[in-house]
DOLOKE-815938 format. One line per 3 residues: their letters; for each residue x, y, z of C-alpha. Coordinates in steps of 0.1 Angstrom, whole numbers. Layout:
<zatis>
a	X:Y:Z ~ ...
</zatis>
This chain:
<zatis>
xxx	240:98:176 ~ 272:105:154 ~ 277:136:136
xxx	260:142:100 ~ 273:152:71 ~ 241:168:58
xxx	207:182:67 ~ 186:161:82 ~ 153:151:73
xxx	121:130:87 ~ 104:104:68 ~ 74:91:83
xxx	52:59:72 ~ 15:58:89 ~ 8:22:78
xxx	-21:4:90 ~ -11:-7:123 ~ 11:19:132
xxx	35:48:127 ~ 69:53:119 ~ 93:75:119
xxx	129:81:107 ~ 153:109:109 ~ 179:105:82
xxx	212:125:69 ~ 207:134:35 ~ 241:132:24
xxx	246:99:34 ~ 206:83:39 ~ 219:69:77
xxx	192:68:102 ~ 201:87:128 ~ 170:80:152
xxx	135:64:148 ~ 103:59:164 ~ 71:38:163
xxx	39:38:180 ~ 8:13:170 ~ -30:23:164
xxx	-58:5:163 ~ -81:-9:135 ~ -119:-25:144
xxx	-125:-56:136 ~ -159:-74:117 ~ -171:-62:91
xxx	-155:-33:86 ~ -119:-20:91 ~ -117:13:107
xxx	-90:36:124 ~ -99:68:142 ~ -76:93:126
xxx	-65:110:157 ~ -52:78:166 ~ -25:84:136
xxx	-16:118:151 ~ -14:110:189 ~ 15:81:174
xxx	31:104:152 ~ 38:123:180 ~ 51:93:205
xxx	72:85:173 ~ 84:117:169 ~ 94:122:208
xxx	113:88:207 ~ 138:102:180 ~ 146:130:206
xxx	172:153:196 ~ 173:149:160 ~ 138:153:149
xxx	145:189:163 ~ 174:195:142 ~ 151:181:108
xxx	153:211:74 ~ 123:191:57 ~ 95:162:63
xxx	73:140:43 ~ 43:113:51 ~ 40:84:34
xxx	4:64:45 ~ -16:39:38 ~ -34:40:2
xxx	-76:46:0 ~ -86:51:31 ~ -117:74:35
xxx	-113:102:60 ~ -144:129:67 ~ -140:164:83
xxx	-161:187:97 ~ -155:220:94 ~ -130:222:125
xxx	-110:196:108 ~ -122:167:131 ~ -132:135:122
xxx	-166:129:106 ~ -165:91:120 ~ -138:67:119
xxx	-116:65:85 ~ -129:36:64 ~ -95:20:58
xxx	-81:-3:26 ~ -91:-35:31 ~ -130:-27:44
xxx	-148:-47:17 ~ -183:-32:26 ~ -185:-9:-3
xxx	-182:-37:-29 ~ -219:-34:-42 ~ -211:1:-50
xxx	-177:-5:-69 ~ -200:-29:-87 ~ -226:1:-98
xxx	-204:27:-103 ~ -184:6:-128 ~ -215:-4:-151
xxx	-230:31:-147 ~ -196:48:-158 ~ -192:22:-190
xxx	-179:-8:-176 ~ -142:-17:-164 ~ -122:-12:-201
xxx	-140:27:-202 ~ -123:28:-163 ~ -91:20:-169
xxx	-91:41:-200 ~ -103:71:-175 ~ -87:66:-141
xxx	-63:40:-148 ~ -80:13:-130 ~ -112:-5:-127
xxx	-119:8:-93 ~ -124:-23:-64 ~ -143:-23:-30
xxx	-104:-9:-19 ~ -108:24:-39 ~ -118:53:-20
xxx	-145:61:-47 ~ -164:35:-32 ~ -158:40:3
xxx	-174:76:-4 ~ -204:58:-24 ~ -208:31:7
xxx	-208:61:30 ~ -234:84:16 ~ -257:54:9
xxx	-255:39:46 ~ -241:70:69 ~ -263:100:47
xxx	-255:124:77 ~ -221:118:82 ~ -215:123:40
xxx	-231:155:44 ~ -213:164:77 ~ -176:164:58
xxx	-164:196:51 ~ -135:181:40 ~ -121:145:28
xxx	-87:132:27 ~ -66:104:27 ~ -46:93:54
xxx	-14:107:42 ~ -32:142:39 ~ -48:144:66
xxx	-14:143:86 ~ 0:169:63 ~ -25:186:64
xxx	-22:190:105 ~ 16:198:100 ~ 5:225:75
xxx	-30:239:80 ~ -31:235:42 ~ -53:206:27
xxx	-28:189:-1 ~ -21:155:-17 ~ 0:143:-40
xxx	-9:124:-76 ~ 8:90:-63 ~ -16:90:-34
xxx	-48:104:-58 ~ -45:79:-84 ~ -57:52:-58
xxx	-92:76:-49 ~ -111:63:-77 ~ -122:103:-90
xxx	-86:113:-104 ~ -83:106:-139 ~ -50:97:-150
xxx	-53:108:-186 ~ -56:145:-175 ~ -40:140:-137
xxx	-65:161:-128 ~ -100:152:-107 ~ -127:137:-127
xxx	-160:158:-124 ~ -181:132:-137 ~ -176:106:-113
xxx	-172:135:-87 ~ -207:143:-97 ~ -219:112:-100
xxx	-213:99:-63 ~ -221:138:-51 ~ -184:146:-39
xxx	-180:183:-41 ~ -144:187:-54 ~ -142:214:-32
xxx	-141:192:-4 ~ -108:181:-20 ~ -72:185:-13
xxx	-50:211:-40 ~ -28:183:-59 ~ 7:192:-51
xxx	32:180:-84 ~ 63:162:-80 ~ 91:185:-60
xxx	70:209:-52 ~ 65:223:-10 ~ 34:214:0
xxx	37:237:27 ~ 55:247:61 ~ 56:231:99
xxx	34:260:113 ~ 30:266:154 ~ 10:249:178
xxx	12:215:166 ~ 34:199:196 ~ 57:183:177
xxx	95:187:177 ~ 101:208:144 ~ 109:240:143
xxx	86:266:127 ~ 88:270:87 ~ 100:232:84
xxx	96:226:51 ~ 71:199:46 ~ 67:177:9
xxx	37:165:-7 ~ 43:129:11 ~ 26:98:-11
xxx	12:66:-9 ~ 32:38:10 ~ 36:16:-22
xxx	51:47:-40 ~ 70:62:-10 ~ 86:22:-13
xxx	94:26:-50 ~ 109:61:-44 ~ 128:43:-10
xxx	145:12:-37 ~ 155:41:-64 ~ 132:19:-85
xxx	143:24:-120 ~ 113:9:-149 ~ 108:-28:-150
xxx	124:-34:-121 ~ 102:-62:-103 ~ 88:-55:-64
xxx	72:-82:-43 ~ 59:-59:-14 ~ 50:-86:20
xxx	30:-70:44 ~ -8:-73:60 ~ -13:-67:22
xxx	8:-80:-2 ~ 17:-60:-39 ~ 34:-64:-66
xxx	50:-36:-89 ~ 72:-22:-109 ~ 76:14:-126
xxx	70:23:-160 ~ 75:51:-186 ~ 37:42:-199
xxx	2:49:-184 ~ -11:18:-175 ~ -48:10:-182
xxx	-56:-28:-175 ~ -92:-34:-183 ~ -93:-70:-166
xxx	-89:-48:-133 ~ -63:-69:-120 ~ -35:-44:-122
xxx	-40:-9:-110 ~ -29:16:-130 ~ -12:42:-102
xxx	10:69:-102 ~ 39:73:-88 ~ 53:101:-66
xxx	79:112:-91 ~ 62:117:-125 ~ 60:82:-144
xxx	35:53:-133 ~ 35:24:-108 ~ 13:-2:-123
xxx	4:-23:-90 ~ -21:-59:-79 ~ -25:-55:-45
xxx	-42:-88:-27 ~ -56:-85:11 ~ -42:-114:29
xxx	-8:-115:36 ~ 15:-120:63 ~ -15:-118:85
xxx	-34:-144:71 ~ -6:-165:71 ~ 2:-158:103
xxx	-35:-164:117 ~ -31:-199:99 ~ -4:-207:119
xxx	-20:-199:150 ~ -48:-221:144 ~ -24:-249:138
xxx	0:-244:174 ~ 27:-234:151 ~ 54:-210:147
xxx	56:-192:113 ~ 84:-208:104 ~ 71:-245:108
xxx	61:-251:72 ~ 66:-290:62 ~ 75:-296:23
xxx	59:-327:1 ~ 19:-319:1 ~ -12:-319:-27
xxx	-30:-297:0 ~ -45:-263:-9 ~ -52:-238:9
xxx	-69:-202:-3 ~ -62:-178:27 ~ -86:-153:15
xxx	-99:-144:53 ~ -107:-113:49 ~ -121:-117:9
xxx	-99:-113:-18 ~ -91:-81:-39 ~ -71:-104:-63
xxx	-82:-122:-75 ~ -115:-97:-70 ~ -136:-123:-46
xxx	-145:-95:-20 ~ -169:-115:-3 ~ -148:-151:-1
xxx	-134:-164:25 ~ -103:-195:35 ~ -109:-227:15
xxx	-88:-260:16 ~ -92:-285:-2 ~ -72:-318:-7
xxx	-69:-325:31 ~ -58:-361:34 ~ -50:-388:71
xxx	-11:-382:61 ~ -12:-343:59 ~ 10:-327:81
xxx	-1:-292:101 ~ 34:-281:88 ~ 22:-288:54
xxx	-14:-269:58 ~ 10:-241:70 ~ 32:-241:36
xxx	2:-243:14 ~ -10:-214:29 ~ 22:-196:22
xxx	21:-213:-13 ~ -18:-196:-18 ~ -6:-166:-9
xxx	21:-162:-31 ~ 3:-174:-64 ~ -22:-146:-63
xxx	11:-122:-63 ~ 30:-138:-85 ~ -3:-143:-109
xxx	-6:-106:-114 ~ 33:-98:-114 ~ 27:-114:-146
xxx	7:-86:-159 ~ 23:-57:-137 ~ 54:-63:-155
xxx	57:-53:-196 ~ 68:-72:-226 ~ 102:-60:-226
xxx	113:-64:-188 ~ 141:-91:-183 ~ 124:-122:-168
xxx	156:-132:-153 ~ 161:-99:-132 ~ 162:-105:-97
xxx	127:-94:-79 ~ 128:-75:-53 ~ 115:-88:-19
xxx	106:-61:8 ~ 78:-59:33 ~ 79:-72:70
xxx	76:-108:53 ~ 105:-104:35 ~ 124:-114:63
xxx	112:-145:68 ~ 131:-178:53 ~ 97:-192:49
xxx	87:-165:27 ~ 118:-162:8 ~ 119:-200:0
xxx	83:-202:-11 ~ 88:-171:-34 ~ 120:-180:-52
xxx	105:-219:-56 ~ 75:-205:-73 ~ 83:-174:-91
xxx	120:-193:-107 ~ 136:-160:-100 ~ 165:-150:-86
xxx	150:-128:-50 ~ 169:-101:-38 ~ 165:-88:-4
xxx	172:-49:7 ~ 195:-45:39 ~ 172:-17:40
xxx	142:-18:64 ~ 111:9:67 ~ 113:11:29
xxx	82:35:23 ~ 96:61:62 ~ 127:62:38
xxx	107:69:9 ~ 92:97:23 ~ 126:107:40
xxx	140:111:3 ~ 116:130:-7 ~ 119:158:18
xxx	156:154:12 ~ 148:162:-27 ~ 128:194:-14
xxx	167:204:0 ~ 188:194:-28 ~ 167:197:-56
xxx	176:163:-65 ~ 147:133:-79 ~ 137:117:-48
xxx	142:81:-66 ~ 181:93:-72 ~ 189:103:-39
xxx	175:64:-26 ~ 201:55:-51 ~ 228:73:-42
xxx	222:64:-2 ~ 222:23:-15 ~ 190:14:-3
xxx	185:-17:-26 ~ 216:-31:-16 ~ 214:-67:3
xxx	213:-103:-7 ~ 205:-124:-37 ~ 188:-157:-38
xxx	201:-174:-67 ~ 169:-186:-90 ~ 158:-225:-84
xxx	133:-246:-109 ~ 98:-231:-111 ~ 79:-252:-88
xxx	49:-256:-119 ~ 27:-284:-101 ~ 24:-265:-77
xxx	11:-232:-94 ~ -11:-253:-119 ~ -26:-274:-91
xxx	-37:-237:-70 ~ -48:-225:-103 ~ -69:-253:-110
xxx	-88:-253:-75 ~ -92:-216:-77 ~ -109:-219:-111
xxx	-130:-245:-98 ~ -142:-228:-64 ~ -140:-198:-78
xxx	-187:-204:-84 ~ -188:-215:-46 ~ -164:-182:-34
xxx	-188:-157:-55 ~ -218:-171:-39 ~ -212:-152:-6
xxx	-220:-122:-24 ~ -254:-127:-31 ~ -261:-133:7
x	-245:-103:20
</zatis>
């Protein structure tokens, strides 16, 4: 490890297959050591993680950065957006966390939003039309099906505070992170009583809101980690905001996030409030907004498409009509919670290779569809968009982004975007500096530009067309779940 020039702090990103974590110089934002351990997630119908799992890898993450994590002035957690986590009233799990992408609680998102007004009073009060994704939902699912476990929590978190919350013994969150629950209303960033009272959430069972900058509390004893006692710890955030605060995003700039989800964003000076439902109107960790589309097959689904053809990710063949909807696990957007994978066009002469690329291709044009609408009037069309996410990496990914978005694609030298996040925010805690500037003074945005290419247009209208048309057929499966 070389010497620092700063303090040094720990970012840490609990994502949904593992942890992360980072130990950074402040002064300069070089990662001095890092750690990773996986978790677990079920698999049919639902998608849950049992929380302790997140704690047992933050500590193997923590242990592999040795040395430094000892010598750490501040820490912050970045996690996973919406996922449900119950307490009893020794702080342990209730049941398993009901994570993101568990699609189970769509008939409820469906209720509450026509027994609240309907989606344009949602946005209007919350900032979003709230999606089987939203915790709000999760909570609704949960006391309708698990009645005992709803009234067993003493507590409820998200995932990011319910590690803080161990470092601490003090149950915070941050208004990045809250703006995804569903029950905070983004007009008065303060929880909503109504819909508190209206899916029987005591908001005493909720975390204190901690604001931009401020400590949400110190590393106290007995927790087996390596900090020291009265580590300063910050209020941590969502992963898609700990990533905007890790690029220094400034507003309008365009983000293409590639992961097991994939999002699209960009910050803005204005509250968003998209009635349509397609963009979520968040917050981000800093004091401005981070108007977001978030679809639930990604790199993944992708990925499992490959594996059912024999083929390397990498093995996409050009020149097809095929189409391919990889919506394996239903779809948030577009909001077809209950679809699943079509393709359509299959002809003697198609290629596996070409299956493969129009399943990158139908991944991409949900994205790019709602960066469309993430993105305002006056942002310059011709900036270059932002690729991050594990996918990013990928030369099958980048090509089939810059062909159908006709944008130049820049790609960060930075990696672990939203542990770096996180890292500058405990490093603001120190220096009293906005997280978003010290990203920009350590050059995380910094990498490669793709120059722009012809908008591939046949391709976008052809996936558009199909979707509109099988769109009838992919809404069925709702009625027979």
């Amino acid at each position: 490890m070389s010497a620092a020039e700063g303090p040094l702090v720990v970012g840490v990103d609990t994502s949904t297959q593992s942890t992360k974590a980072l130990v950074v110089d402040a002064a300069t934002g070089q990662v001095v050591a890092s750690g990773q351990a996986p978790h677990t997630v079920s698999s049919g119908a639902g998608r849950e993680s049992d929380p302790r799992q997140w704690w047992d890898a933050l500590h193997d993450a923590l242990h592999q950065c040795g040395d430094a994590a000892r010598e750490a002035a501040a820490v912050s957690i970045g996690g996973q957006q919406h996922g449900l986590v119950t307490l009893d009233a020794q702080g342990e799990p209730v049941r398993p966390a009901l994570l993101w992408n568990d699609v189970r609680s769509a008939p409820q998102a469906r209720r509450l939003i026509e027994e609240l007004g309907g989606p344009k009073a949602w946005a209007e009060r919350t900032g979003s039309v709230p999606s089987a994704s939203f915790t709000v939902t999760k909570w609704a699912w949960l006391a309708e099906h698990e009645p005992e476990a709803a009234r067993a929590a003493k507590a409820v978190r998200l995932p990011h505070d319910y590690l803080t919350e161990l470092l601490t013994g003090e149950g915070t969150t941050d208004r990045g992170d809250a703006s995804g629950t569903g029950w905070w209303a983004s007009g008065t960033e303060a929880y909503d009583d109504e819909i508190l009272a209206r899916v029987g959430l005591d908001p005493a069972l909720l975390p204190r809101l901690v604001r931009p900058g401020e400590v949400a509390g110190t590393v106290r004893d007995g927790h087996g980690l390596p900090f020291s006692k009265g580590t300063l710890v910050a209020a941590g955030t969502g992963d898609n905001a700990a990533a905007a605060l890790g690029l220094g995003l400034r507003p309008g700039v365009p983000v293409m996030s590639l992961g097991t989800s994939g999002t699209a964003y960009a910050v803005s000076r204005r509250r968003p409030a998209d009635p349509t439902g397609t963009v979520a109107g968040f917050a981000d960790a800093r004091g401005d907004w981070l108007p977001l589309a978030c679809t639930l097959n990604c790199t993944l689904a992708v990925d499992r498409v490959a594996a059912l053809l024999g083929l390397e990710r990498e093995a996409v063949e050009p020149g097809t009509d095929v189409t391919l909807l990889p919506y394996l696990d239903g779809e948030r957007t577009p909001n077809l919670p209950h679809s699943s994978g079509l393709l359509y066009g299959l002809r003697h002469d198609t290629t596996a290779g070409q299956l493969l690329q129009a399943a990158y291709d139908g991944a991409v044009h949900s994205l790019l569809g709602a960066l469309d609408l993430v993105l305002e009037t006056d942002a310059d069309p011709s900036a270059p968009l932002l690729l991050i996410g594990g996918g990013a990496r990928g030369t099958a990914w980048q090509q089939t982004v810059r062909r159908l978005s006709g944008r130049p694609v820049q790609i960060p030298d930075a990696k672990e975007l939203v542990a770096l996040g996180a890292a500058a925010q405990a490093a603001g805690l120190l220096t009293g500096e906005d997280p978003a500037a010290v990203a920009r003074r350590w050059n995380t945005a910094a990498g490669p530009v793709l120059d722009a290419v012809e908008r591939d247009e046949a391709t976008l209208t052809r996936i558009t067309g199909v979707l509109s048309d099988a769109a009838p057929l992919l809404e069925q499966n709702a009625d027979s779940r």
